[in-house]
C-alpha angles and dihedrals in degrees: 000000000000129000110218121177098305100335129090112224129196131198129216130222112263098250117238122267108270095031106166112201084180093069101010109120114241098259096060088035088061089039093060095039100250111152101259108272112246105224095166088062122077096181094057096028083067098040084050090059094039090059100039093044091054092047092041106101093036100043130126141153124249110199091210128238112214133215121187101219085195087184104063122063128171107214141200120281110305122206142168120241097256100029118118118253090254084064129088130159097222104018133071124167137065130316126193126188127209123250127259127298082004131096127204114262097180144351133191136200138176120201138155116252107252118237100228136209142199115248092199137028122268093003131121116230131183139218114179106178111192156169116226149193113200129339102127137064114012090352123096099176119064125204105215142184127170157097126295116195114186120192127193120185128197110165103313097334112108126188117195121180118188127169134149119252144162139218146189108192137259088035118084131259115296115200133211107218114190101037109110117213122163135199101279095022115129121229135179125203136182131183111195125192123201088231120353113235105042102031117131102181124046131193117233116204106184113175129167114224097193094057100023094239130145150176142174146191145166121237138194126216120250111273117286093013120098128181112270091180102209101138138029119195143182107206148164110219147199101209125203113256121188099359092300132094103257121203138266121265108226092244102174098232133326107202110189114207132183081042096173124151118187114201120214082271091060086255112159113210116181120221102233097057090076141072119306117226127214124208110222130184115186096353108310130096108248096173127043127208113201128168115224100182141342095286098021113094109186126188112196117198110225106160132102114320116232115268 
């Protein structure tokens, strides 16, 4: 176990070439960091093969490297006092909430990695896509696991910077380093609880599905939060950077599919029978959230083009 600016991380074993999650038995599967294998479930036990035989003749393990980027956060649901519950000023995507009496244990996404551009000239802009536990209604923490891709443009000179990295607010950005991830490249990623409400340690399972490769960890809560689980969400982000709210990166679309949240009872919720979330910046909505069906999460960039 590592200790890492307030979180405790822990590593996992390298499994074995050859390693099979398919037939591997649970105890091997939790040794060498694989999300458990639901075997009760029809519905994800087929959605985990399906996974795990696509991935099985690329596969390999990263052990990650981790970078605390203590000047990025990416913080709960942020609105203005006016604007209409659909509205947020750094968040754009679906939210579900769990029924009543019930909290959120997991939740699981795939999307392709935007390729992002710069809608002005000699300017940084952000786009964090990400799967989430918590961070609106009656939560003040978030679990968070994603993809940030950054763009600057000067003439016809671009910089793009895009890594994986994972959060639990109100601690600060934690990047994984040497976890390669490109514009168009498909990634799944998955964050389990052991209860829901309560829980004070989550499990992040990132894999790239273009590449094969995958990595895992276990993380603790800052000290004095603990999951409620009242909400799951799939959203595009402008994160806050250096104590200020960056803007957006104009990133095309990002549509999240497989949205599925389970709460601590085994109830599925799909992520697009929710409420959609806009993005807004002075005044006007730059990136759209828009649910397609019950388990498709589309954001849709709106905003300026770049010049």
């Amino acid at each position: 176990m590592t200790d890492l600016d307030g979180y405790k991380v822990t590593f996992f074993d390298a499994p074995p070439q050859g390693f099979d999650p398919i037939t591997a038995n649970q105890v091997d599967l939790q040794r060498y960091g694989f999300p458990p294998r639901p075997d009760d479930d029809p519905h994800h036990l087929e959605r985990y093969n399906r996974v795990f035989g696509h991935l099985k003749t690329k596969f390999h393990y990263i052990k990650p490297t981790l970078r605390v980027n203590a000047n990025k956060i990416h913080r709960p649901r942020q609105r203005r006092p006016g604007d209409s519950p659909e509205t947020s000023t750094n968040w754009s995507g679906g939210v579900v909430y769990a029924p009543s009496g019930q909290s959120f244990k997991w939740i699981e996404g795939d999307w392709v990695v935007p390729d992002v551009g710069a809608p002005t000239q000699n300017n940084w802009y952000f786009c964090a896509n990400w799967i989430g536990i918590d961070g609106d209604g009656q939560s003040a923490d978030v679990c968070q696991a994603g993809v940030e891709c950054e763009v600057w443009q000067s003439g016809t000179s671009i910089t793009r910077i895009i890594y994986p990295w994972w959060e639990w607010y109100p601690g600060p950005e934690i990047a994984i380093t040497n976890f390669t991830i490109n514009p168009g490249d498909m990634v799944t990623m998955l964050i389990c609880t052991s209860q829901g409400a309560g829980s004070t340690s989550a499990a992040i399972f990132f894999t790239n599905r273009t590449t094969g490769a995958s990595t895992s960890l276990s993380i603790t809560a800052p000290s004095g939060y603990q999951l409620v689980g009242n909400c799951a969400e799939w959203i595009v982000e402008a994160p806050t950077v250096d104590n200020a709210q960056s803007q957006i990166a104009d990133f095309g679309e990002v549509f999240f599919s497989v949205c599925e949240a389970v709460t601590n009872s085994g109830t599925t919720v799909n992520g697009g029978t929710g409420n959609n979330i806009n993005l807004t910046s002075g005044g006007s909505v730059v990136s759209q959230g828009n649910l397609i069906t019950p388990s498709i999460v589309q954001c849709l960039y709106t905003g300026a083009l770049p010049s």
